[in-house]
N, C-alpha and C positions, 0 to 999 in steps of 0.2 A: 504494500500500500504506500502512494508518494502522498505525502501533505505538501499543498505550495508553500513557496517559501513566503510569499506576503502574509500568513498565519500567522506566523512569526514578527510580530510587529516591532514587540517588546522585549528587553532583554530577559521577561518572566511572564506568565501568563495560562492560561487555557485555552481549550477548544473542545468542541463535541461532537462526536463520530454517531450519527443516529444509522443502529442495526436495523435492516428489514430484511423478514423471509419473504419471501414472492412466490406464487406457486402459478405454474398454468395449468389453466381448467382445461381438460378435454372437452369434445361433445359430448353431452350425454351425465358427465360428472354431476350437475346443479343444475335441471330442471332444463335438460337439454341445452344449456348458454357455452360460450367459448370466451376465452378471456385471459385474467389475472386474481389470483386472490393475495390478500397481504394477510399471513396472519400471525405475526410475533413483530413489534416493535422495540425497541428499546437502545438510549439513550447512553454511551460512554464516555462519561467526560474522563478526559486525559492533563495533566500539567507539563509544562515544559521549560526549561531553563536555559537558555543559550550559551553556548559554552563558547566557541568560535566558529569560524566561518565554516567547518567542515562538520561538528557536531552540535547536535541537542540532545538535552538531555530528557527524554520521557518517563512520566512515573504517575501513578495511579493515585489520587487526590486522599487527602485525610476523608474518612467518612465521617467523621465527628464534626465536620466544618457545611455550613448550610450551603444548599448554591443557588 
């Protein structure tokens, strides 16, 4: 997975990777239709700390801290 580099604004900071499952409908699966169904969503926030031009430093946020 690339993150752009403008994410990176701040020498410190977050961002948020939202998860989705995606499934395709057959004919015939749901009332004969074709399509797309979403059905798991969810929300990973990441922190990051800029170390130099070549690294960042990623790490999984305190869960004690609100967001």
């Amino acid at each position: 997975m690339t993150v752009p580099r403008d994410v990176f604004e701040r020498e410190s900071g977050s961002f948020v990777f939202k998860v989705t499952g995606v499934f395709s409908l057959k004919s015939g699966e749901k009332n004969g239709e074709e399509g797309y169904i979403i059905v798991n969503s969810n929300c990973v926030h990441v922190d990051y700390e800029y170390i130099d031009e070549q690294t960042v430093l990623l790490s999984k946020p305190n869960s004690s801290i609100p967001r």
